[in-house]
N, C-alpha and C positions, 0 to 999 in steps of 0.2 A: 516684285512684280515683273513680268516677263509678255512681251508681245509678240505673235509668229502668226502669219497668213491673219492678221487681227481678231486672233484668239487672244483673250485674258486670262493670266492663270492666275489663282486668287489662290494663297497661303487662307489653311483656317488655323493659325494663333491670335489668340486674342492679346492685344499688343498696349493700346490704352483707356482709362478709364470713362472714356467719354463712350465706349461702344462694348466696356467691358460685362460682363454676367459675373460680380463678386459672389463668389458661393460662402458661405459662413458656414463653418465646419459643423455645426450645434442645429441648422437650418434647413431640412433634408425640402423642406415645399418651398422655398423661398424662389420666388418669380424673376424669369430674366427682364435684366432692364431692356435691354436691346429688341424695341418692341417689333421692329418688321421682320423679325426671324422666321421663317417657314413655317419650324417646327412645333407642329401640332399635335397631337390626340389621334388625330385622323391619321396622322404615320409613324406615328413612336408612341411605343408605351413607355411614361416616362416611373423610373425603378428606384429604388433605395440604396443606396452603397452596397451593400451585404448581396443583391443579387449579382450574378457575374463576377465578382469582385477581384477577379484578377485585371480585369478592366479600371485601373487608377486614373486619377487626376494628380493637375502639377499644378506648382504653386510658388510663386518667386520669392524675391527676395519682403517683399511689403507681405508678405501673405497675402494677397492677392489669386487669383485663380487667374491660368494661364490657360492650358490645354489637356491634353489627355495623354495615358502611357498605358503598355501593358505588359502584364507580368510575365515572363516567360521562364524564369529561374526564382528560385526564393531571394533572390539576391539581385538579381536582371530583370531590367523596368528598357522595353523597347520605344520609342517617341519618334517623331518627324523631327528632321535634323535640324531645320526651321526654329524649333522649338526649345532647342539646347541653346543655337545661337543667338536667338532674339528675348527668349523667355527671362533670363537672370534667374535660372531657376536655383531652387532651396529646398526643397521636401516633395514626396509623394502622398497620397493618400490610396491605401486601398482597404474596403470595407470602413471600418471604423479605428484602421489605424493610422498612423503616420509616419510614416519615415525619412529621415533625414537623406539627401545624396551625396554620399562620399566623395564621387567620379563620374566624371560627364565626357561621352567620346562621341567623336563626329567620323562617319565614313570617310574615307582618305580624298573618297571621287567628291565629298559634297560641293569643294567650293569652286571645282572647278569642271566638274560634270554634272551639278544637279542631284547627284543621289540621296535622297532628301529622308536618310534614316541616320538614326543615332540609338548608343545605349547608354542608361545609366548603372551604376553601382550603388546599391546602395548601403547605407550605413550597418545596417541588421535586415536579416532575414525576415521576408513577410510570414505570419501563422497561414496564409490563403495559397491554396494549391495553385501555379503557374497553367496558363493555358497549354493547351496540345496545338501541335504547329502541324500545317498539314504537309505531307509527304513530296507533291510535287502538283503546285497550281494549275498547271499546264495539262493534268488529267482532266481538270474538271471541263465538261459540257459547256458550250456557249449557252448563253442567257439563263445558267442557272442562277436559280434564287440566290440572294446572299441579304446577309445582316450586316449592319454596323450598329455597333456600342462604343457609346464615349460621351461626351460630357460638355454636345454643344448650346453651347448659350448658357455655359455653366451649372446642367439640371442633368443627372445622368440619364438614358434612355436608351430604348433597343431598339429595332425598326421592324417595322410591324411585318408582314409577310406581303411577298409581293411588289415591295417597294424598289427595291435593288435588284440588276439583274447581272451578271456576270457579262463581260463583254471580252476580252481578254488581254493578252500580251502582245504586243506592238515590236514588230521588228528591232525599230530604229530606237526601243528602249525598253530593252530587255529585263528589266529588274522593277519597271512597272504596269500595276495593275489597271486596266479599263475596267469601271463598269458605271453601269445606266442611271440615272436618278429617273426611274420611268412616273415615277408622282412625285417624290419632291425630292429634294438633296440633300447635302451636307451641309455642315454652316460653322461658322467662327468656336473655335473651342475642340472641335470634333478632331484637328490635328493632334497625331498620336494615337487615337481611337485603335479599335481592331473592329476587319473587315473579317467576317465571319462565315463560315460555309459549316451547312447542316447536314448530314449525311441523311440516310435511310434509316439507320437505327435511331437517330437523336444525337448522335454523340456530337459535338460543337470544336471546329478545328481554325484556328488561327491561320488565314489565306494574306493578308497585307496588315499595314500598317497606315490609315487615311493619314494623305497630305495637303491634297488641294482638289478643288475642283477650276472647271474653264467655262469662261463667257463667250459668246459672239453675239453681236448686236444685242447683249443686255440681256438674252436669255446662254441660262446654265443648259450645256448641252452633254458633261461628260463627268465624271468624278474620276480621283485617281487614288492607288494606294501602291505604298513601298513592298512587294513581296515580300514574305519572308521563309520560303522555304529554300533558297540560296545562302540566306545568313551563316557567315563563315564568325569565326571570334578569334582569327588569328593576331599576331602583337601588330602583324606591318599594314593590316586593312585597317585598323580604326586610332585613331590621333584625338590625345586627349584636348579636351576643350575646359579652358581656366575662364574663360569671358570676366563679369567684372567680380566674383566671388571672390 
């Protein structure tokens, strides 16, 4: 947790079981416990594995339900770097399958600039086609539409139309994404998600990676997500992370 001009920024992993959403793998309707969570009907359609499904969930070492990841290679699961180092993570899920994670890396800048992205490796190859990343964030229009999918409060869902708006890139931190919660926001679990941008023809393109949203005076006024059309995968950017596996 992080205070500046008495803004809150508030990580969404889910951390302990007193506030956790256990999802049980076999359990596609099972109800978050975590009852004052926003999300509703009225702004997420809430989906079944098998849609989107390049959009994963993480899950530690209890089996347990952590956060969200997403597929970008049949092999490459992107997450908020948060989520590598506090998760004790252990497997992904994407669709209805499972995979174990081989290797877990954290961005070079995370622990000492913030850059709140990580990748994993994973054991075998997902069968689910990896999302398409979009070309350069920085084209897109202020306050266009944008989606998130992920898997907060442990229930996966997509956000209805209208709800997200595109706000954009910040000088003084160039490698994250602003945009609006103009009806409701993000919530616990949603770290790792992908931040979504819809073209004209339909076609669906990977814009950030959700990490946190910020408070002042108790209301959320901003959400944020890790870029990813900068993502480089060279040896000297990313430092492997062992935490307690």
């Amino acid at each position: 947790m992080a205070f500046f001009r008495s803004a809150l920024v508030v990580l969404l992993i889910v951390l302990a079981s007193s506030c956790a959403a256990r999802e049980k793998l076999g359990d596609k309707d099972s109800s978050p416990s975590f009852s004052r969570s926003p999300q509703t009907e009225k702004h997420f359609e809430f989906i079944d594995h098998l849609i989107s499904p390049a959009v994963g969930s993480l899950y530690n070492t209890h089996n347990s339900f952590v956060g969200s990841c997403v597929l970008i290679k049949k092999d490459v699961a992107l997450t908020a770097g948060h989520c590598i180092e506090l998760g004790n993570l252990k497997y992904t899920r994407f669709g209805n399958e499972e995979i174990a994670i081989k290797h877990q890396y954290l961005h070079k800048d995370y622990l000492t600039k913030g850059d709140d992205i990580g990748f994993l490796l994973l054991h075998s190859p997902s069968e689910h086609e990896p999302i398409k990343i979009i070309t350069d964030v920085e084209e897109l229009p202020k306050m266009v539409p944008l989606k998130t999918i992920a898997h907060g409060s442990g229930r996966k869902k997509i956000s209805k139309e209208r709800v997200f708006r595109y706000y954009g890139i910040l000088k003084n931190k160039p490698n994250e994404i602003v945009f609006l919660p103009l009806q409701t926001t993000v919530w616990f679990g949603d770290s790792g998600g992908a931040l979504v941008y819809n073209d004209i023809t339909g076609n669906s393109y990977l814009i950030g990676i959700i990490t946190h949203f910020s408070v002042i005076e108790q209301k959320i006024y901003e959400c944020a997500a890790r870029r990813v059309d900068n993502i480089i995968f060279y040896d000297n950017i990313w430092e492997p992370w062992v935490g307690t596996l």
